[in-house]
GUZAPA-820062 format. One record per residue (C-alpha): x, y, z; residue in three letters; chain. Coordinates in steps of 0.25 Angstrom, whole numbers. Layout:
<rs>
+-------+-------+-------+---------+--------+
|    c1 |    c2 |    c3 | residuo | cadena |
+-------+-------+-------+---------+--------+
|     X |     Y |     Z |     ALA |      A |
...
+-------+-------+-------+---------+--------+
</rs>
This chain:
<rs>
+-------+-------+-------+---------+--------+
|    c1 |    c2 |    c3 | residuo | cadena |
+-------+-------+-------+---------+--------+
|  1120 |   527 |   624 |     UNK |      A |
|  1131 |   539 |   626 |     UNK |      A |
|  1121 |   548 |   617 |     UNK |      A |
|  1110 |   544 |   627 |     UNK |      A |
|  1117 |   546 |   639 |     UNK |      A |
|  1123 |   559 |   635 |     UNK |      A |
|  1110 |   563 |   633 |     UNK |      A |
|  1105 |   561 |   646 |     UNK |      A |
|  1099 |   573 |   655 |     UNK |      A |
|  1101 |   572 |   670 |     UNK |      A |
|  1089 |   580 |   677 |     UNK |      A |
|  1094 |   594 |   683 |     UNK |      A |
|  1087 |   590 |   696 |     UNK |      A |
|  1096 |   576 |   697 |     UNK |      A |
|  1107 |   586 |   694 |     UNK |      A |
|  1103 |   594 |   706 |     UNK |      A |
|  1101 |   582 |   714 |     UNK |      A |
|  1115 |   576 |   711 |     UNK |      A |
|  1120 |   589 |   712 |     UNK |      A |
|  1115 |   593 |   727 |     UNK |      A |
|  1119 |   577 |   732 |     UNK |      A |
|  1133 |   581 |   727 |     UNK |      A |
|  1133 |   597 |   733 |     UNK |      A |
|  1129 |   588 |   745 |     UNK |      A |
|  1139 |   578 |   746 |     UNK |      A |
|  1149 |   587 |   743 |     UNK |      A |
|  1144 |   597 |   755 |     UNK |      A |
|  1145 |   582 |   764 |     UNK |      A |
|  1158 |   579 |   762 |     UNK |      A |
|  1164 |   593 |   764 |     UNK |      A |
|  1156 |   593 |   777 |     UNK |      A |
|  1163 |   580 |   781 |     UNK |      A |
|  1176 |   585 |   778 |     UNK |      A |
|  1176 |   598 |   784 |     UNK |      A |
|  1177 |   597 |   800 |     UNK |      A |
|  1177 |   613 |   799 |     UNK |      A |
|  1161 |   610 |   795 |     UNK |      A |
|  1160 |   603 |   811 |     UNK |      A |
|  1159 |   609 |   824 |     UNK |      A |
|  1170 |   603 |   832 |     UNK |      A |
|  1169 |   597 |   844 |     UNK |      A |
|  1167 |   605 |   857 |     UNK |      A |
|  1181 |   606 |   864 |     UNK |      A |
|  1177 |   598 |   877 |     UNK |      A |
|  1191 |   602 |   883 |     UNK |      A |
|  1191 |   615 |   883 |     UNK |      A |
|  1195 |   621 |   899 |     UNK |      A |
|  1195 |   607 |   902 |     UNK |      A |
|  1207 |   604 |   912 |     UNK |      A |
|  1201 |   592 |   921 |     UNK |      A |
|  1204 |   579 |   913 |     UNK |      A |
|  1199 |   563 |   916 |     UNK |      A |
|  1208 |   553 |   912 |     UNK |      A |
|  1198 |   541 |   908 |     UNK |      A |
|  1198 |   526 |   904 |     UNK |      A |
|  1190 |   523 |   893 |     UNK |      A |
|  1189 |   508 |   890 |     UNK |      A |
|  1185 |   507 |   875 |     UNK |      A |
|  1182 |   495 |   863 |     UNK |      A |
|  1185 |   499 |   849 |     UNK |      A |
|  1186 |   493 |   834 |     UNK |      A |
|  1196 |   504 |   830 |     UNK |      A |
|  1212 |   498 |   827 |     UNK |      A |
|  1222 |   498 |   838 |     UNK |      A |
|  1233 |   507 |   836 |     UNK |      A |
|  1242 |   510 |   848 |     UNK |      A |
|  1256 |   509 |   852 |     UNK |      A |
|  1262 |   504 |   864 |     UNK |      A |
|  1250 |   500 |   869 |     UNK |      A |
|  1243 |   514 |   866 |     UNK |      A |
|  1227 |   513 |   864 |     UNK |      A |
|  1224 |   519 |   850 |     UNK |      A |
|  1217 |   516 |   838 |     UNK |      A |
|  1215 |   520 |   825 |     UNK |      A |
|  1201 |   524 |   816 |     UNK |      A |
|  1203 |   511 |   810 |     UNK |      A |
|  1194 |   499 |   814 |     UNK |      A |
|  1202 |   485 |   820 |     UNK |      A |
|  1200 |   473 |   813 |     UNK |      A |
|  1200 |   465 |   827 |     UNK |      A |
|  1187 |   470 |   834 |     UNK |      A |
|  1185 |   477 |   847 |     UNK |      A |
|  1199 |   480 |   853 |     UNK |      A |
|  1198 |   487 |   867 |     UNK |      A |
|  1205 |   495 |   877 |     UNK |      A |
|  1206 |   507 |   888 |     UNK |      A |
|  1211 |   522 |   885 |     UNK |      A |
|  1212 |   533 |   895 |     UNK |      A |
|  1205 |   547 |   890 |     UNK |      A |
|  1208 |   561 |   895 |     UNK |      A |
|  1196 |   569 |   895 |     UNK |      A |
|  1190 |   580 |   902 |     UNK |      A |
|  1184 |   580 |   916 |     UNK |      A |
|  1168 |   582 |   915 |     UNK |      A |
|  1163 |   592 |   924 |     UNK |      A |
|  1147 |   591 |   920 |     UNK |      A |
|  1147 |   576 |   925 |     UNK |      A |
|  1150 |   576 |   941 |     UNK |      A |
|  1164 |   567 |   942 |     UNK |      A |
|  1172 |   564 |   955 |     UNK |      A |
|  1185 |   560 |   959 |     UNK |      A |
|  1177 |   546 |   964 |     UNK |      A |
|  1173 |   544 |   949 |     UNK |      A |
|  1186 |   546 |   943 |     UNK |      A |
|  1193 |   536 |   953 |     UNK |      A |
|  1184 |   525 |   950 |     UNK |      A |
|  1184 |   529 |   935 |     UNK |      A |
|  1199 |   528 |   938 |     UNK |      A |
|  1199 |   544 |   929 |     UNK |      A |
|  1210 |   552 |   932 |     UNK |      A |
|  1209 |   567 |   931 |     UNK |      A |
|  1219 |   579 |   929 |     UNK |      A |
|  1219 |   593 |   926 |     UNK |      A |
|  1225 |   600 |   914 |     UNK |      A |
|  1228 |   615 |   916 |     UNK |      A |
|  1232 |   615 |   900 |     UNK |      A |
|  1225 |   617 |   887 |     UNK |      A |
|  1217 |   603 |   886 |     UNK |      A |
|  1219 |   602 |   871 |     UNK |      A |
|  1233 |   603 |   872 |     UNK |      A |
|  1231 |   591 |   883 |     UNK |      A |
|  1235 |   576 |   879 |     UNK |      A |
|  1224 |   566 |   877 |     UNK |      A |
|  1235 |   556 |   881 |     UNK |      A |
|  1234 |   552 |   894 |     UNK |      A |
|  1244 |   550 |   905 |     UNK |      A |
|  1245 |   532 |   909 |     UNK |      A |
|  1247 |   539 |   923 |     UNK |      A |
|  1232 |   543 |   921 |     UNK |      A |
|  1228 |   533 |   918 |     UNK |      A |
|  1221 |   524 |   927 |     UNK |      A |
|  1217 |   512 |   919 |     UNK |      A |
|  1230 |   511 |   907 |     UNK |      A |
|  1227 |   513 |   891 |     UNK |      A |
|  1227 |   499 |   886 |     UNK |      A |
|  1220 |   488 |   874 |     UNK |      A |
|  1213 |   478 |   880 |     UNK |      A |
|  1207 |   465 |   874 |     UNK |      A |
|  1193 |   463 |   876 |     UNK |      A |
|  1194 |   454 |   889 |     UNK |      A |
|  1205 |   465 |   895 |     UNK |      A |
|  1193 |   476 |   892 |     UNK |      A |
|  1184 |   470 |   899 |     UNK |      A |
|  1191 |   467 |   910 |     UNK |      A |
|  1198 |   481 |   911 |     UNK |      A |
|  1183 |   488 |   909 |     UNK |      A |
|  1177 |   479 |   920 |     UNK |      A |
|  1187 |   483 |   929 |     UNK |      A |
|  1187 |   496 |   925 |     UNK |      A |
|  1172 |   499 |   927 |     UNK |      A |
|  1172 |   491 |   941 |     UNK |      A |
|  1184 |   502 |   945 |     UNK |      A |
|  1173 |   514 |   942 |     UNK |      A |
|  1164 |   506 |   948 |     UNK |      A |
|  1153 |   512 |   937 |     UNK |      A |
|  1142 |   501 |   933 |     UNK |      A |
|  1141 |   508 |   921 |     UNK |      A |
|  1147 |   509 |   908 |     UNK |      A |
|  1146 |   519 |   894 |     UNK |      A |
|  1150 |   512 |   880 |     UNK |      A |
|  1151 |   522 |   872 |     UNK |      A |
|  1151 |   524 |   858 |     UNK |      A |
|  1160 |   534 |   850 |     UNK |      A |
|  1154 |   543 |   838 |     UNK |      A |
|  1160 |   545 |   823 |     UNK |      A |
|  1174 |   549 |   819 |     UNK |      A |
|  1180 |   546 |   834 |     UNK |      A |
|  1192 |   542 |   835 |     UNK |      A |
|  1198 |   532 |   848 |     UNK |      A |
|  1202 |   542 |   855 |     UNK |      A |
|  1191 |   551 |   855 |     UNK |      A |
|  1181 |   540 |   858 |     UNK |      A |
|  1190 |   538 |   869 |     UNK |      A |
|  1188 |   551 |   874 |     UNK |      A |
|  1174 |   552 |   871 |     UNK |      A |
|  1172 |   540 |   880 |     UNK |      A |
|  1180 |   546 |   892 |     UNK |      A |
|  1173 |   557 |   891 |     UNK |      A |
|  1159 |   549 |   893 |     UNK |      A |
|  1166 |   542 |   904 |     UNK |      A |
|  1170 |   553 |   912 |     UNK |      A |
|  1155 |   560 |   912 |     UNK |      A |
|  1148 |   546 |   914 |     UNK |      A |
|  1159 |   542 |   924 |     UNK |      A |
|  1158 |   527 |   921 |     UNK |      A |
|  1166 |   518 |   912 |     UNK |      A |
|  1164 |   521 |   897 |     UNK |      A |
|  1167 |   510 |   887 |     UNK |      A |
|  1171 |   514 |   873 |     UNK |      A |
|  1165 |   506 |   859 |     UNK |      A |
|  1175 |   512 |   850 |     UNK |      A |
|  1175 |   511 |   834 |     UNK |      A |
|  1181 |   516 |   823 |     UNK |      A |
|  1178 |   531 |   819 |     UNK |      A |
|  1186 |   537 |   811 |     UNK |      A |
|  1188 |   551 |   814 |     UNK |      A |
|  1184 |   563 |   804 |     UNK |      A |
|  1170 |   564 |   801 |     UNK |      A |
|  1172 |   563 |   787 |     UNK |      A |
|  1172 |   549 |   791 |     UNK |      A |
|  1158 |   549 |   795 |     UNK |      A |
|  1153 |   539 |   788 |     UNK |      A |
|  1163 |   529 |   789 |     UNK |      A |
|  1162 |   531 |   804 |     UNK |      A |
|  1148 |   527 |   804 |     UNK |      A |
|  1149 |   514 |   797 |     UNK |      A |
|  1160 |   512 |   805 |     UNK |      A |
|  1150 |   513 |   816 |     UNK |      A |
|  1140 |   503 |   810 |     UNK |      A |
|  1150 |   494 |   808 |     UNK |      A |
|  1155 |   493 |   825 |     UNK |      A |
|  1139 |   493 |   828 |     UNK |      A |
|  1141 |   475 |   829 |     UNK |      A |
|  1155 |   476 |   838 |     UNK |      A |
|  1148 |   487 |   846 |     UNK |      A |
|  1137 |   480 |   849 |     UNK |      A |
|  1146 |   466 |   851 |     UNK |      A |
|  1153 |   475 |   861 |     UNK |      A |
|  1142 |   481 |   868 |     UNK |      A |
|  1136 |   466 |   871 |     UNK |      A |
|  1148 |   462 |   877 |     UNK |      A |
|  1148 |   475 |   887 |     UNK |      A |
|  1136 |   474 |   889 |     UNK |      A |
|  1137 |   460 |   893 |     UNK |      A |
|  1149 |   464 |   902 |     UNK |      A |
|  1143 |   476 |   908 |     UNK |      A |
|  1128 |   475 |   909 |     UNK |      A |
|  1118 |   483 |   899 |     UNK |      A |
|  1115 |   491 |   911 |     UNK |      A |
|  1127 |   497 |   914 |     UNK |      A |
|  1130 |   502 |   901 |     UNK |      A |
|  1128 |   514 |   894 |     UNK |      A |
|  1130 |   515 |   880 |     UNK |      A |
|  1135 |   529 |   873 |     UNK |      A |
|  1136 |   533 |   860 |     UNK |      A |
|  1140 |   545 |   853 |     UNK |      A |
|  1136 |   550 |   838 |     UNK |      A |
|  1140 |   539 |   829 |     UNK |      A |
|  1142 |   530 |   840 |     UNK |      A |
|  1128 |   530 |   843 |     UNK |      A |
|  1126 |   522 |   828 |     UNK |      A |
|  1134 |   511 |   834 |     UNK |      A |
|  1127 |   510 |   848 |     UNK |      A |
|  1112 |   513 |   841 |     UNK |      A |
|  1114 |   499 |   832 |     UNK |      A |
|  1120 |   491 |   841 |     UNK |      A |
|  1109 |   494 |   851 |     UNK |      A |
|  1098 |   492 |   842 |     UNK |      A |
|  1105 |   478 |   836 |     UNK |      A |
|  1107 |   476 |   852 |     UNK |      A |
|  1091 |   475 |   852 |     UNK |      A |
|  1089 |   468 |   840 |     UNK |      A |
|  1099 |   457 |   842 |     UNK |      A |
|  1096 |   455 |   856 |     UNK |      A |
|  1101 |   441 |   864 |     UNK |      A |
|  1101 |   439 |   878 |     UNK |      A |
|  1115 |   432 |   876 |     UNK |      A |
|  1120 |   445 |   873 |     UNK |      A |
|  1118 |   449 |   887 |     UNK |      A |
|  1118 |   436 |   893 |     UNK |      A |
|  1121 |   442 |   909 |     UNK |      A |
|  1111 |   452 |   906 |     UNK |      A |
|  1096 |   446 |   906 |     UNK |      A |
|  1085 |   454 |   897 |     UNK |      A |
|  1079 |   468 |   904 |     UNK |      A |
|  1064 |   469 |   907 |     UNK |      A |
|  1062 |   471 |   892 |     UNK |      A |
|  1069 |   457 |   889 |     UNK |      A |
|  1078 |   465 |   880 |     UNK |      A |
|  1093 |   470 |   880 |     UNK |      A |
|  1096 |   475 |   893 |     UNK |      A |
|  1098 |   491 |   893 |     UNK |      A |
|  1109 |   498 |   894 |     UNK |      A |
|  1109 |   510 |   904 |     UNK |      A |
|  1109 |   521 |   894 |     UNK |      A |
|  1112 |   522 |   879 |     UNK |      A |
|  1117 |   537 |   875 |     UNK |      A |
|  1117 |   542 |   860 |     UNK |      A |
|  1125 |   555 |   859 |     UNK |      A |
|  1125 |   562 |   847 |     UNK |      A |
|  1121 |   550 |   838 |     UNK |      A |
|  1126 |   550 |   826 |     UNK |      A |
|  1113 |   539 |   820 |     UNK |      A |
|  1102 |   542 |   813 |     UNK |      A |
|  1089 |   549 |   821 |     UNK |      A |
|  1077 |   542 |   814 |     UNK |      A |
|  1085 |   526 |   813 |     UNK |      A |
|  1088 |   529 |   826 |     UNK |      A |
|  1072 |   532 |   831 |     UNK |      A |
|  1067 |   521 |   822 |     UNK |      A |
|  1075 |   512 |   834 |     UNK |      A |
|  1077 |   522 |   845 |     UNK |      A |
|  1067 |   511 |   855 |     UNK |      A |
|  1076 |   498 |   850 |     UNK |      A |
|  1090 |   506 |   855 |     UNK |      A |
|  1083 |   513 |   868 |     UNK |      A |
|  1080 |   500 |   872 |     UNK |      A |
|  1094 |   495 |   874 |     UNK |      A |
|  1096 |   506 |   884 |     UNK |      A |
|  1089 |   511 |   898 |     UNK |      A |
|  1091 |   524 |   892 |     UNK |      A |
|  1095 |   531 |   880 |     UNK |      A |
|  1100 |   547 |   878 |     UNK |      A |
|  1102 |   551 |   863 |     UNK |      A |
|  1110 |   566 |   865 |     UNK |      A |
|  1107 |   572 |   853 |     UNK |      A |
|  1111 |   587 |   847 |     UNK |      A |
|  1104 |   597 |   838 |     UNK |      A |
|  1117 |   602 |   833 |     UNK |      A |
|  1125 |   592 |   831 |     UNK |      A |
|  1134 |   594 |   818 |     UNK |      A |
|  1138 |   580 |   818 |     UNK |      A |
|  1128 |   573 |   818 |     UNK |      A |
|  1121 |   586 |   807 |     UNK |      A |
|  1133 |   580 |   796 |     UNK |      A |
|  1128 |   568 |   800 |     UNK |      A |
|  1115 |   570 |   798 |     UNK |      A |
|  1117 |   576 |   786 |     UNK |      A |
|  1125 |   564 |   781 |     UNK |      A |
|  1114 |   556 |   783 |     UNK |      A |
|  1105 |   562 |   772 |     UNK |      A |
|  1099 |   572 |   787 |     UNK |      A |
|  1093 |   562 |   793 |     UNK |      A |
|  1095 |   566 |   808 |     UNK |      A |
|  1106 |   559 |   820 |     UNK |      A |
|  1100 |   554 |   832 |     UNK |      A |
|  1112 |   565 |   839 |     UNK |      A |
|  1102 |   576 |   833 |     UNK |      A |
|  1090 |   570 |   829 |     UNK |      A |
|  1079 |   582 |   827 |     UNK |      A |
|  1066 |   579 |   826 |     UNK |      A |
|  1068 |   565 |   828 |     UNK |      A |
|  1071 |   569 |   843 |     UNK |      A |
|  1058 |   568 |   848 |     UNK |      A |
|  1055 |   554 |   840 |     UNK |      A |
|  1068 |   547 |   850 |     UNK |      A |
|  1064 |   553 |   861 |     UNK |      A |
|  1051 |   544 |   862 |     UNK |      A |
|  1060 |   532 |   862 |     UNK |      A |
|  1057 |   525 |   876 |     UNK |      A |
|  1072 |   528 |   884 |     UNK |      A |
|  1077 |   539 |   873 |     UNK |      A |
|  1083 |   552 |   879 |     UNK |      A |
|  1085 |   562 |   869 |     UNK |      A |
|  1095 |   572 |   874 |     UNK |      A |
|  1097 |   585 |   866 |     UNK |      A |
|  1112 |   590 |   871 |     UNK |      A |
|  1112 |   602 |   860 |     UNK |      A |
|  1116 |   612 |   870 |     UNK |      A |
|  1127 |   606 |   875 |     UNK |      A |
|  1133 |   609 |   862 |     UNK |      A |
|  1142 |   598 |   862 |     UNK |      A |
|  1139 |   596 |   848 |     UNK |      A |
|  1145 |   580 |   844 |     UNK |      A |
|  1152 |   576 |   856 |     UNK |      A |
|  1146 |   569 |   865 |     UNK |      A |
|  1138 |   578 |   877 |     UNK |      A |
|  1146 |   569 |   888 |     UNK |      A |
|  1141 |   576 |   901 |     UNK |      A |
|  1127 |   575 |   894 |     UNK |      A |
|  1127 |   561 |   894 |     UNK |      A |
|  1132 |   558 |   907 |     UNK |      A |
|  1123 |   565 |   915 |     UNK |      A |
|  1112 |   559 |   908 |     UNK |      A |
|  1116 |   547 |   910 |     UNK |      A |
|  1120 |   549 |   925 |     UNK |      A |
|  1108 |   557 |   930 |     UNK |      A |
|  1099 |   558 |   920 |     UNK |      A |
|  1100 |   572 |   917 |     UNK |      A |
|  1110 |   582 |   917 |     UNK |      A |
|  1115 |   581 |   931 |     UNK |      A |
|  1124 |   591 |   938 |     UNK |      A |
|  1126 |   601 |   924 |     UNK |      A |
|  1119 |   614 |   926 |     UNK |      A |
|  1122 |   622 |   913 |     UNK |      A |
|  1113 |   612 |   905 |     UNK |      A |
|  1099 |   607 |   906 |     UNK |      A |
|  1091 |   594 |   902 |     UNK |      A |
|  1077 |   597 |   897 |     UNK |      A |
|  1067 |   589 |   891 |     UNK |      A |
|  1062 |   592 |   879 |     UNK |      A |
|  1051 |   581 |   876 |     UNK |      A |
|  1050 |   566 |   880 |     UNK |      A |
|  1064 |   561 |   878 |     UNK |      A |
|  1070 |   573 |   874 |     UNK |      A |
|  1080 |   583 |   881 |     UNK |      A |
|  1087 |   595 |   879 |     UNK |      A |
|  1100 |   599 |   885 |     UNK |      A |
|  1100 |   615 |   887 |     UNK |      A |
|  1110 |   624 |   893 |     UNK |      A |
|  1108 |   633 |   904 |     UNK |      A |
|  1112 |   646 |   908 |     UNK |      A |
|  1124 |   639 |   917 |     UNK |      A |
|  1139 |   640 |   912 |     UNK |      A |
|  1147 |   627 |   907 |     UNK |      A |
|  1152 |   618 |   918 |     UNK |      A |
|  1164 |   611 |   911 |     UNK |      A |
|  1169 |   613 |   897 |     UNK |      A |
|  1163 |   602 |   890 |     UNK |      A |
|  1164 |   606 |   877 |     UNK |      A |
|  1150 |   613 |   877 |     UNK |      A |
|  1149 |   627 |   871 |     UNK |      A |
+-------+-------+-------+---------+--------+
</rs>
C-alpha cells in the first residue's frame, strides 16, 4: 500500500487548481485584516459646530454592562432576551433637511453650538441636556416611556431601524439619532450583537440570521402597539439580511391574530407598513429578486439606495464567490426595478460610500423627491430606477460628501 501510494501522481492542472484556491485564500484573509485596504468612512463632522442633543429609545440582545446606572453594553450576546432602554446622542444638526425650533421642542432636542474642533469634542452628553434621562427599562416601562414620548412629538409615525455589520451600541445609537434628526419623528432602534472589525464579517452575518426570529417576534408586537401604517421600517447593509427575512417569513407565516386590532387590507393580507428602505444592503442581488414581490408587498413603498462603488459591499461580494449585493446590484438593476412598488435609487454621486445617505432618505420619504436641495438632482433613468447627480451648485452643509 505505501509503495502504491507513493507512487501516485496528482495532475499538474489539480496542482494549479489547489494552488490558485490557496493564492486566493490567502489574498482574503490579508484583505480582511488590512483596514489600510478600506476607504474609511467620510468625516461627516468636519466644520460642523451646530449640534442636536437626541433621544433614541432602542431594544437590543447585546449584554448589559454599565455602572451607576450608566447604559452600556458589550459585543457580547445576553442570555436573557430583549433588554431595553433610552440614551441621549449628540450629533450634527442637518442642514439639507428643513428643521425648526417647533420641531425641536416637540422632539424635546436641544441644540448648541461648539466653536472648537468637533473631534476633539465629547460624545458624552451633559444630564442638563438632556430632556428625557439616560435610563434601562423593562419592557412594560419602554412601552410606556415611548408612548408617551411619541404623543409629546406629536408625530404619528415612526422609523425601526436596523443597524449594519461590525457596529457597535454606540454607533447604532448614533446612526439612529442621526436618521431621527433628518426624518424628524421618533426612531426606534432593533439592536444586535455585531462585533466590531470587519474581520469578523462572517460571524456578523450568522449573527444576523440568528436575531431574524426575535426581530420579527419584536416587530409583531410594535406593530400591534403602533399600527402598520404608521411605521417605517429601515435598514442599513447587513441589517437589511435581518429585515428581508422577517418580512418574507412575515408573509408566509401570516395570522390575523398577529394583528388582532388591525383587520386585513384590500388585499386580505398583512397590512403595509408605510415605507420599507434598503440602504446599502449587504444580501445577495439574485435571492433577493427571486422574492423581491413577496417582500414589496409588506410595504406601501419600497427604496432600495444602492451604489456603484461601494468597496464594502465589493469585499463582500467577493466573499460570496462574486455573486452581486442588492446595495450594488449591476445588471440585476433593471430586473428589481419591475417589481410592483420597488424604487431603485442609485446614490453613487453622493459619494457617501457605506454610510447611510441620511438626507437622501428623508426627503424621499418626506416629499418624494429631493425636496429643497439644490446641488443635487433626481433623475430617472428607466421604469423604477433613478440616479442621483450632482450640479454645478456648491455644498450646503458638510455632510461628509466629497
Amino acid at each position: 500500500m505505501r509503495k502504491f501510494a507513493s507512487q501516485v501522481v496528482i495532475p499538474r492542472a489539480s496542482r494549479a487548481s489547489s494552488a490558485l484556491m490557496l493564492l486566493m485564500l490567502l489574498l482574503w484573509t490579508q484583505f480582511l485584516c488590512s483596514c489600510s485596504l478600506m476607504k474609511p468612512a467620510p468625516d461627516d463632522t468636519k466644520g460642523v459646530q451646530q449640534w442636536l442633543v437626541i433621544p433614541v429609545f432602542f431594544a437590543t440582545n447585546r449584554t448589559y454592562t454599565g455602572k451607576n446606572g450608566g447604559v452600556e453594553y458589550s459585543e457580547e450576546q445576553n442570555d436573557t432576551g430583549l433588554l431595553f432602554g433610552v440614551k441621549n446622542v449628540l450629533v450634527p444638526y442637518p442642514v439639507r433637511t428643513p428643521l425648526d425650533a417647533t420641531i425641536e421642542e416637540r422632539m424635546q432636542w436641544h441644540r448648541f453650538k461648539i466653536d472648537s474642533d468637533a473631534k476633539k469634542l465629547s460624545r458624552s452628553v451633559p444630564p442638563a441636556l438632556c430632556s428625557i434621562k439616560n435610563a434601562t427599562l423593562t419592557r412594560e416601562e419602554v412601552v410606556a416611556a415611548f408612548d408617551s414620548y411619541r404623543d409629546k412629538s406629536q408625530s404619528k409615525e415612526t422609523v425601526i431601524f436596523l443597524h449594519g455589520c461590525c457596529a457597535t451600541f454606540d454607533t447604532s445609537l448614533a446612526r439612529a439619532a442621526r436618521i431621527a434628526s433628518h426624518m424628524q419623528m421618533p426612531v426606534l432602534l432593533y439592536d444586535w450583537v455585531s462585533p466590531k472589525g470587519f474581520t469578523r464579517y462572517l460571524e456578523n452575518e450568522t449573527l444576523a440570521e440568528q436575531t431574524v426570529d426575535d426581530f420579527l417576534y419584536f416587530l409583531r408586537r410594535v406593530q400591534k402597539k403602533l399600527g402598520a401604517k404608521q411605521m417605517t421600517l429601515l435598514a442599513h447593509s447587513m441589517g437589511a439580511l435581518i429585515l428581508d427575512r422577517a418580512l418574507v417569513r412575515r408573509g408566509a407565516d401570516f395570522d390575523a391574530k398577529v394583528s388582532d386590532n388591525e383587520p386585513l387590507d384590500a388585499r386580505g393580507a398583512n397590512p403595509q407598513f408605510k415605507e420599507l428602505i434598503m440602504s446599502n444592503a449587504d444580501v445577495d442581488g439574485k435571492t433577493f429578486l427571486n422574492h423581491a414581490g413577496n417582500f414589496a408587498s409588506n410595504g406601501s413603498v419600497t427604496r432600495v439606495y444602492y451604489s456603484r462603488t461601494d468597496d464594502r459591499l465589493k469585499a463582500s461580494a467577493f466573499s460570496h464567490g462574486g455573486f452581486r449585493r442588492l446595495g450594488s446590484p449591476g445588471k440585476l438593476t433593471a430586473s428589481l426595478a419591475r417589481t410592483p412598488g420597488l424604487e431603485m435609487i442609485d446614490i453613487t454621486d453622493a459619494k457617501t460610500n457605506h454610510e447611510l445617505p441620511y438626507w437622501i432618505v428623508s426627503n424621499m420619504h418626506k416629499y418624494g423627491n429631493l425636496g429643497p436641495v439644490k446641488d443635487f438632482q433626481l433623475q430617472k433613468l428607466d421604469t423604477g430606477v433613478f440616479e442621483l447627480t450632482r450640479t454645478a451648485s456648491p455644498l450646503a452643509e458638510p455632510s461628509g460628501l466629497e
